[in-house]
Every structure is written in C-alpha cells, then in structure tokens.
TORKOL-4160 file (C-alpha; in steps of 0.2 Angstrom, whole numbers, padded with zeros to 4 digits, m for minus):
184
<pt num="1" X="0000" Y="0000" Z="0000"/>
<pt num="2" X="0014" Y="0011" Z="0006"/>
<pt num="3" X="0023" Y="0010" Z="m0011"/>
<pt num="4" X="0006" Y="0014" Z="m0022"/>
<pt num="5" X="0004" Y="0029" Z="m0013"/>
<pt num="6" X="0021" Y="0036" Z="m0017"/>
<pt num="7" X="0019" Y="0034" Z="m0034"/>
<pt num="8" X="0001" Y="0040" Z="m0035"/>
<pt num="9" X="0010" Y="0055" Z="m0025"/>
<pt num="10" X="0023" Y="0057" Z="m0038"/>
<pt num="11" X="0011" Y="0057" Z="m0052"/>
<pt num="12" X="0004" Y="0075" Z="m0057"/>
<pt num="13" X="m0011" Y="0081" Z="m0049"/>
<pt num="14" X="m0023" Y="0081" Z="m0062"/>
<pt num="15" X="m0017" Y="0064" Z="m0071"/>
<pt num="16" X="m0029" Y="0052" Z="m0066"/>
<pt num="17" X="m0044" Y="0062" Z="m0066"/>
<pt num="18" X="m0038" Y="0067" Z="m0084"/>
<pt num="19" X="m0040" Y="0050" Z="m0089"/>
<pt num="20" X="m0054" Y="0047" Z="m0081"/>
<pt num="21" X="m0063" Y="0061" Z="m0090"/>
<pt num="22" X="m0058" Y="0056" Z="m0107"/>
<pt num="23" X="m0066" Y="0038" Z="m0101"/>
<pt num="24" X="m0082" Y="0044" Z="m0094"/>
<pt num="25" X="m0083" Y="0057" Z="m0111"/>
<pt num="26" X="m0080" Y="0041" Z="m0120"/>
<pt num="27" X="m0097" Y="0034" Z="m0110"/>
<pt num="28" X="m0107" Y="0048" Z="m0113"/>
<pt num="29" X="m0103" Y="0049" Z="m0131"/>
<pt num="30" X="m0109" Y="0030" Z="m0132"/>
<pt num="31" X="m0124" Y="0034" Z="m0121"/>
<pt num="32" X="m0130" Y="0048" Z="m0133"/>
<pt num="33" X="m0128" Y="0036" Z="m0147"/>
<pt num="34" X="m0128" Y="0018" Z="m0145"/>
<pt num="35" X="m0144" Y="0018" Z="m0129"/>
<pt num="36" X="m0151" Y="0001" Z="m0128"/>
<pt num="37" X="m0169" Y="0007" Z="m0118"/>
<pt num="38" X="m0171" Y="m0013" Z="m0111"/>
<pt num="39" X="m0174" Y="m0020" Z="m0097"/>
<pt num="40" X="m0184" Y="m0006" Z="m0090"/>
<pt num="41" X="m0176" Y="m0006" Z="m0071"/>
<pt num="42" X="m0161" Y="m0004" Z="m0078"/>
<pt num="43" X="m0166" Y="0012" Z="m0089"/>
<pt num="44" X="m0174" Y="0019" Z="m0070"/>
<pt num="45" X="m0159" Y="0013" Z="m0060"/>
<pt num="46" X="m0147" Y="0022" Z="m0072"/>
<pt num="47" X="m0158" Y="0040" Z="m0070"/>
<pt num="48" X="m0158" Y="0036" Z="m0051"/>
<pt num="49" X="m0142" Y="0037" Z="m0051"/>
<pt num="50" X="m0139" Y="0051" Z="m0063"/>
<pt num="51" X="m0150" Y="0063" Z="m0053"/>
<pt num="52" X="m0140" Y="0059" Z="m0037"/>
<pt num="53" X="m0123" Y="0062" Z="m0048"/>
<pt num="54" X="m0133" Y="0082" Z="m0050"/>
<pt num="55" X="m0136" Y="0080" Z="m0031"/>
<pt num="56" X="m0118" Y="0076" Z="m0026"/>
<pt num="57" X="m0113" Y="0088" Z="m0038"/>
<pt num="58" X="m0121" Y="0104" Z="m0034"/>
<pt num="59" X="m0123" Y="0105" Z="m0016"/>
<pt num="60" X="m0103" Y="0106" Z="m0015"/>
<pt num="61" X="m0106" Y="0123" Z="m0024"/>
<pt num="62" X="m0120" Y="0131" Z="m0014"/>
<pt num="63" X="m0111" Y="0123" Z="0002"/>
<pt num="64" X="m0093" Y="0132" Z="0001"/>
<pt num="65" X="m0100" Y="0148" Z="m0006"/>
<pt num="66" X="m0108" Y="0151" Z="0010"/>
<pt num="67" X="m0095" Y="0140" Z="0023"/>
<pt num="68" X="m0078" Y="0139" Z="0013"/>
<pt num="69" X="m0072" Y="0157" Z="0017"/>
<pt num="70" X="m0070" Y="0162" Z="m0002"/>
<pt num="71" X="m0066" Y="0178" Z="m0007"/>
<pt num="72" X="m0078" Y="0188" Z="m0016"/>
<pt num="73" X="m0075" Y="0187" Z="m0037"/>
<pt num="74" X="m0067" Y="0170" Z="m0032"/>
<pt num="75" X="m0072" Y="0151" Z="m0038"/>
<pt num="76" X="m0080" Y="0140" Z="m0027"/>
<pt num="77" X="m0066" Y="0129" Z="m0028"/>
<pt num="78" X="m0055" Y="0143" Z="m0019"/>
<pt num="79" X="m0058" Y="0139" Z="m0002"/>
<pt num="80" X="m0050" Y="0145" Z="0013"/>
<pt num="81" X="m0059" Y="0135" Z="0029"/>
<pt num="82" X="m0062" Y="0119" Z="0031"/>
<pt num="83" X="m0079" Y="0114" Z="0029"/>
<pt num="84" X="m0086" Y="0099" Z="0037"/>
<pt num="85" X="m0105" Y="0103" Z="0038"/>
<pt num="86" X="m0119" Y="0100" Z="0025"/>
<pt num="87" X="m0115" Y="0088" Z="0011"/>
<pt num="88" X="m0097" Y="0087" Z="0018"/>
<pt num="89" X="m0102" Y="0079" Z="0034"/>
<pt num="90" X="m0107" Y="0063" Z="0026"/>
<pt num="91" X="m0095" Y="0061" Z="0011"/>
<pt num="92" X="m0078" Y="0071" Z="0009"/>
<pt num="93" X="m0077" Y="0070" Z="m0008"/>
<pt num="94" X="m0095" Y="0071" Z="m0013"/>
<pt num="95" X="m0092" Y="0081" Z="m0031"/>
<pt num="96" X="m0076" Y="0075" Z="m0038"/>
<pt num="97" X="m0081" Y="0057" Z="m0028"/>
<pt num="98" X="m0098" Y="0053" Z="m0026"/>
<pt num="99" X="m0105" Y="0060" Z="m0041"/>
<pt num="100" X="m0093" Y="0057" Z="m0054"/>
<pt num="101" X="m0095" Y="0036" Z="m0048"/>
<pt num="102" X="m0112" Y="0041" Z="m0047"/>
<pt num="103" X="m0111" Y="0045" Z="m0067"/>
<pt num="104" X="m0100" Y="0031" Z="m0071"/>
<pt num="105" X="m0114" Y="0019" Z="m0067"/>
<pt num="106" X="m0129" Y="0027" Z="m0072"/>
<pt num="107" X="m0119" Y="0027" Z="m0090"/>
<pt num="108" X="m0117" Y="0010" Z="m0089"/>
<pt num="109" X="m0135" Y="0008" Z="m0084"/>
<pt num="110" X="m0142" Y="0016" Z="m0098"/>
<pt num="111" X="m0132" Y="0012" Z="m0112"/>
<pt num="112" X="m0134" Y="m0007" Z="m0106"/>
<pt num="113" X="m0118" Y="m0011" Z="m0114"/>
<pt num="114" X="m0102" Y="m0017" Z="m0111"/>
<pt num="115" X="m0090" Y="m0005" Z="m0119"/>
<pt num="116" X="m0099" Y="0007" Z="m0108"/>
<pt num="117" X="m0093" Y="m0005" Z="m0093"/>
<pt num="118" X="m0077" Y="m0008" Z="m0100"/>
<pt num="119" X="m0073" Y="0011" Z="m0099"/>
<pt num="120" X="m0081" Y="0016" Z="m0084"/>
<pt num="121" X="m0076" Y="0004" Z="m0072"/>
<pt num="122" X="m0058" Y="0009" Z="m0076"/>
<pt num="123" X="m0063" Y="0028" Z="m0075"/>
<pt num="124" X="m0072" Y="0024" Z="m0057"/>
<pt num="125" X="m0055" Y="0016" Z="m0051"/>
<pt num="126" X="m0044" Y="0031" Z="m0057"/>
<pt num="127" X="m0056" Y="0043" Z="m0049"/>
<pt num="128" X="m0056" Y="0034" Z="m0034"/>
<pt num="129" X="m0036" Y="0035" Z="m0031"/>
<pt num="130" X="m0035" Y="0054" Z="m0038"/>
<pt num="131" X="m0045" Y="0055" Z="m0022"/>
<pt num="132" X="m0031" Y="0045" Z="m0012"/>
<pt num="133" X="m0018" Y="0060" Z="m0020"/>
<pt num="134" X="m0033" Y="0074" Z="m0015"/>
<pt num="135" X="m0033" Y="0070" Z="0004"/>
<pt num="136" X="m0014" Y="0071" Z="0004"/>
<pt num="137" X="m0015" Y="0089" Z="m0003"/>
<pt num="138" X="m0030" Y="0093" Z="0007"/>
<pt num="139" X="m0019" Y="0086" Z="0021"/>
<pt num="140" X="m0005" Y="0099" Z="0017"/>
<pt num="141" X="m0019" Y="0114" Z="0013"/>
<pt num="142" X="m0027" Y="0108" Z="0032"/>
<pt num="143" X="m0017" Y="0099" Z="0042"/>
<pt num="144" X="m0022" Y="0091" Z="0055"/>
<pt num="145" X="m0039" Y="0097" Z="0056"/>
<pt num="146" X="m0041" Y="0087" Z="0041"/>
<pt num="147" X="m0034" Y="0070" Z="0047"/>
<pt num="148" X="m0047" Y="0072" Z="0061"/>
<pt num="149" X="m0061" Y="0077" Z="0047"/>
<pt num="150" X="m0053" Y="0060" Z="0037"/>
<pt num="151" X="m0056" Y="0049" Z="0053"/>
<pt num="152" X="m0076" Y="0055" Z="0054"/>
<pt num="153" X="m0081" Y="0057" Z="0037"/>
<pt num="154" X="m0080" Y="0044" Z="0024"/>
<pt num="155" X="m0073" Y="0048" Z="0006"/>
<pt num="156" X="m0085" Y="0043" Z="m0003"/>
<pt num="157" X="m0098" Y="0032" Z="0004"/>
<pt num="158" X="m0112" Y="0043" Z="0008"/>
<pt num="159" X="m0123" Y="0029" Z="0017"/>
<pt num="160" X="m0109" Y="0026" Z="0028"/>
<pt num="161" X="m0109" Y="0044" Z="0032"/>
<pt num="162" X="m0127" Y="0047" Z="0033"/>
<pt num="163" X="m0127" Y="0031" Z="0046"/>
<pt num="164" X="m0112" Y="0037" Z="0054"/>
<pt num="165" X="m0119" Y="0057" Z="0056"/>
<pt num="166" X="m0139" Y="0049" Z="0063"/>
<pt num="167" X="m0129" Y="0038" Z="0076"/>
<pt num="168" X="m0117" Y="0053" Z="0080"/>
<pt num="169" X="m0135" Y="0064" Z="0083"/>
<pt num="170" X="m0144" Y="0052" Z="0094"/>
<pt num="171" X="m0128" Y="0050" Z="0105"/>
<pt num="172" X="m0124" Y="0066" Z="0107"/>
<pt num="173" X="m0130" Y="0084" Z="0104"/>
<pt num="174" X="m0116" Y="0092" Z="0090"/>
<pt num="175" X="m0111" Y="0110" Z="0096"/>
<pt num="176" X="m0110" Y="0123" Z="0083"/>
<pt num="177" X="m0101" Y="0140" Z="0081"/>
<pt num="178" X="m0107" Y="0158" Z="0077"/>
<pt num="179" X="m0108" Y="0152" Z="0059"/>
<pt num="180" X="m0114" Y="0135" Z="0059"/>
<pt num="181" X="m0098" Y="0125" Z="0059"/>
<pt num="182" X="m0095" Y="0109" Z="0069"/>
<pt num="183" X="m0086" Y="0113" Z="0085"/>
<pt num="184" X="m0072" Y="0102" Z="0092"/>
C-alpha cells in the first residue's frame, strides 16, 4: 500500500482524473448514441443514479459559497476553511467522488452495454485513487484538522456517512459555532 501511494503521490495532480474524464466522455458519447432502452429497471436505475450524480454535484457549490471562506469574485473551488458541515459531513469528496462514480454507473445503466462498462469501471477506479492523492493535498492545505475530518467522514460512501452522522446525533448533541460550523 505504502509504495502505491508514493507513486500515486509522484504522479501529477490532475493525471488520473484526466484519464478518467476522457473515459467517462468516451461513455457519454456511447450513451447519446448507442442507448439500448431494455430491461426497463435498468433504464430507471441508471436515471436514479444520474440525478443523485446532479445531487452530489451541486450541493458542494451552494455549500462552500456560503461556509468555505471564499473571497468575493473567487471560484467556489478557492476555499479558505475547512468545511465539514452539509453535504461534507457525510461524504468528503461528494463532487469529484460521489457523483462522478455516481455517473459512471448510471452510464453503464443506460447504455446497457459493455464497452460502456469496460470504460467506466476503469474511469471509477482512477477517480477513486486521484481521491487518495486529493486528501494528501488537502492534508498539506489543512493539516491536522483534516486528518481528524478523514477519521469521521467517509470519502466517498455517503450511506456510511449518513449512518455514521444519525448515530453521532442520537448519542450526542453536536455544538456549533457563530456560523454553523461543527465545534471540536
């Protein structure tokens, strides 16, 4: 494990979700063309998924806007605080994560074809370990505020997180600051 991090650490920061975007373009090209609408579940399955991909991918906007401490004329991506409230509380990668998996596999729902598979399963594996190479920088941007947030929150796996935030409530009452943030 040790030595795949290292080089998933050497590689540069944008190489794998690269890939991984040529790959799921490559999906959504044979999606728009080569649809195969049968069985039915798996054409509903597929646009379950896809409008929880928009869910997942959204809320991350709206969410640091108002938490991230971004300066005004600034991208939402520009954050300054750590935010671990809203959708971030169950998933800590829920737009470059959660919803790009989440698109993979409604792609391969809907096209119901296995070139779809063949090039998202790859793309969902890539996206996954630039996440693994994103928690390191986070790591440096945060420091150990983030290594605690890693412990709580799941990457990913938003039913893990949603369990794992109900379970946290019912034990114990979460204290918030002035502006909403999760006290420690």
């Amino acid at each position: 494990m040790k030595r795949l991090q290292e080089l998933l650490y050497g590689l540069h920061p944008f190489l794998l979700s690269s890939i991984a975007g040529a790959l799921t373009v490559a999906q959504i090209v044979l999606a728009l063309f080569f649809r195969r609408p049968d069985p039915e579940v798996l054409k509903w399955a597929g646009w379950v998924c896809w409008w929880a991909s928009a869910i997942f991918g959204w809320l991350p906007i709206f969410t640091f806007r108002r938490k991230g401490g971004i300066s005004k004329g600034k991208s939402f991506v520009n954050t300054t605080r750590l935010v671990e409230t809203g959708i971030y509380a169950i998933a800590r990668h829920p737009q470059m994560g959660t919803a790009w998996l989440f698109i993979c596999i409604s792609l391969m729902l809907l096209t119901n074809r296995w070139a779809s598979v063949a090039l998202g399963l790859p793309a969902m594996v890539l996206v996954y370990l630039d996440l693994l190479q994103a928690d390191r920088r986070l790591v440096d941007k945060f420091g150990a505020a983030y290594e605690r947030y890693m412990e709580r929150v799941p990457r990913v796996n938003f039913v893990a997180g949603i369990i794992r935030l109900v379970r946290q409530r019912k034990t114990q009452p979460i204290a918030r600051g002035v502006n909403g943030d999760i006290l420690q």
